[in-house]
Structure formats: structure tokens, C-alpha cells
C-alpha positions, 0 to 999 in steps of 0.5 A: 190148362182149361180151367171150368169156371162155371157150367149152367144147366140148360135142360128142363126137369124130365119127370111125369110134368114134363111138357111135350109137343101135343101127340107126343109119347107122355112121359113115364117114370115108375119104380122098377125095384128098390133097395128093399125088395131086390137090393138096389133101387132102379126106375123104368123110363117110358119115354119118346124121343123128343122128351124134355130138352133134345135135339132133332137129328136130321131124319127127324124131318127126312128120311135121307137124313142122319139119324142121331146116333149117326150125328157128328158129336161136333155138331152137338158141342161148340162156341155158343152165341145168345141171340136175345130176342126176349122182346118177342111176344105169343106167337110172334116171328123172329124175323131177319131184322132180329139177327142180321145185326149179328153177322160177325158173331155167327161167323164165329159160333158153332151154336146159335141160342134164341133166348125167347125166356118162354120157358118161364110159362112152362106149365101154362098153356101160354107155353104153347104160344111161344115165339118162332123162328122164321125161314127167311131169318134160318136161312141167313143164320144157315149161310153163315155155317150155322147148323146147330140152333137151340131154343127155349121154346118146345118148337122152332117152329110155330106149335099148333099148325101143320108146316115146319119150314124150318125143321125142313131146311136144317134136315135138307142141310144136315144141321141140329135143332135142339128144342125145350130148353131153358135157362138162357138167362143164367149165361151170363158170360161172353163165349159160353160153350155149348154141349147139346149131346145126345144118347147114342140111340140106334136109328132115331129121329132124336133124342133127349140132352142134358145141355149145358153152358160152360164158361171156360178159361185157358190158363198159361200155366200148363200145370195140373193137379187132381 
């Protein structure tokens, strides 16, 4: 039987603070009806689809690529590997050096997670500065058939210029890039697993998760009790 021991919430609160990649769609939050008036409370969501925390589909950065309602759900749930490249400072790369030493781990995850801890500048404008990952250090994490990265930063990428190498790799390869987490250091457990699954929005480039970190145990005895 799986027992869930403990699940850490990895998503960003979506409200009207919400911060998003500079151009994006500003997210809206307004009451739609209420228990008063029409007898049931109900709100109206304006909002883009790499809002919060999300995953990039592959179309996001190729227009050969899948959109995310056509993303396998497989890609998005799995055996997560914290990589901790919280040392890194503003605008800094996180280069192959930071990841080469963990080879056998990759050959056993599904999910890669760099925990930069950027997510506590949120409502700053350092937040903005963050780490990145670089190319040469995604491909090594992609040759090792990983193909679902996340981050706590709003962009694997480096924000504020005009190339997105590595959003351009993954979307050759089919893979998942999930954005704007937060929370890593709450994972404090071996072999978390990861759930990054998206809505199941018709031809989207992405689109908003409530990811989240699982710690599971098998147990021998087979029984169940509700």
C-alpha cells in the first residue's frame, strides 16, 4: 500500500501580486457573483497562460512543438532530484560544474528541480536577477533523459534579453520546462515525487500547475482502510 507521508506545495499564490515575465498578461481576479445577490459566490480569472507557477509545453518555443493539452501527463509526474545551486548569485549561470557531479541521480529521476531560493526576492526587483541555467549544463541534464526541468526562478532562462537558448532546446526534444516555482526548501526528503500537471487547455503554448512535492512510502502490508 502507498502511504502519502507528507505533500509540500511548490506553487506561487495566484492573486492580482502575482509576478509575471515582463509583457505578460497582469493578472485579474474580480468577483463574478455572490451568495447575496445570485446564491453562490463565483469569481472571474483573467489570466495568461504562464501565470504563477506553469509549465512551458514544447509549442511555447516551437510551432512543430506539442501543445499542452497534448503533452504526455507522464512528462508532468515523477521521481524528482533537487539539484541545490543555492550558492549561485544575480544573474549568474548555472554551468555544467553544478550538475556533472550528479550523474547517477539523473539516471534515476524524471524531474530535475534547481533550487536557486529566488523565490524569496519575490516582490522585488532582484527577483528579476535570478540565476539561469545554462545550455551547455541542459544539454548534459537532456543526454541523461531528463526532459522535465523546474525552477524557482520566473525563467530558466536569463529575463531581460532577447535569446532563450534553453527554452529552445527542450521544445526541439519534446521536454517540460516548469517556471516560477517556489518552495524547494521545504523538500526535505530523499526521492520527492514531483507533480507539475497542467489544465488541460485546447492548443496552448502552457499553462498554470499547482506543483507539488510528495513524500511516499510502500508499505508490505496490502491492506486498506478508508
Amino acid at each position: 500500500m502507498l502511504k502519502i507521508v507528507k505533500i509540500v506545495d511548490l506553487s506561487l499564490p495566484l492573486n492580482i501580486d502575482t509576478p509575471i515575465y515582463p509583457g505578460d498578461p497582469k493578472p485579474d481576479v474580480t468577483v463574478a457573483t455572490t451568495i447575496e445577490h445570485e446564491g453562490y459566490n463565483l469569481f472571474n480569472l483573467h489570466l495568461g497562460t504562464q501565470t504563477g507557477s506553469h509549465i512551458d509545453a514544447p509549442y511555447h518555443f516551437n510551432n512543430q512543438g506539442a501543445t499542452v493539452d497534448a503533452v504526455e501527463l507522464k512528462q508532468c509526474f515523477g521521481n524528482g532530484l533537487v539539484i541545490d545551486v543555492s550558492h549561485k548569485q544575480a544573474n549568474e549561470a548555472i554551468v555544467l560544474a553544478d550538475v556533472v557531479g550528479f550523474a547517477e541521480q539523473l539516471s534515476r529521476c524524471d524531474i530535475v528541480l534547481l533550487k536557486t531560493g529566488w523565490d524569496s526576492t519575490r516582490g522585488t526587483e532582484a527577483f528579476f536577477t535570478h540565476p539561469y541555467l545554462s545550455l551547455e549544463a541542459a544539454d548534459y541534464i537532456l543526454s541523461k533523459d531528463v526532459k522535465t526541468i523546474a525552477i524557482d526562478t520566473i525563467n530558466l532562462d536569463k529575463t531581460g534579453g532577447t535569446q532563450f537558448p534553453v527554452h529552445q532546446r527542450f521544445a526541439e526534444v519534446g521536454g517540460i520546462i516548469a517556471e516560477n516555482l517556489a518552495g524547494f526548501s521545504a523538500i526535505d526528503f530523499e526521492h520527492p515525487l514531483i507533480s507539475v500537471l497542467p489544465l488541460n487547455l485546447t492548443a496552448c503554448d502552457g499553462s498554470p500547475v499547482r506543483a507539488v512535492a510528495i513524500q511516499a512510502q510502500w508499505s508490505a502490508d496490502n491492506t486498506y482502510s478508508a
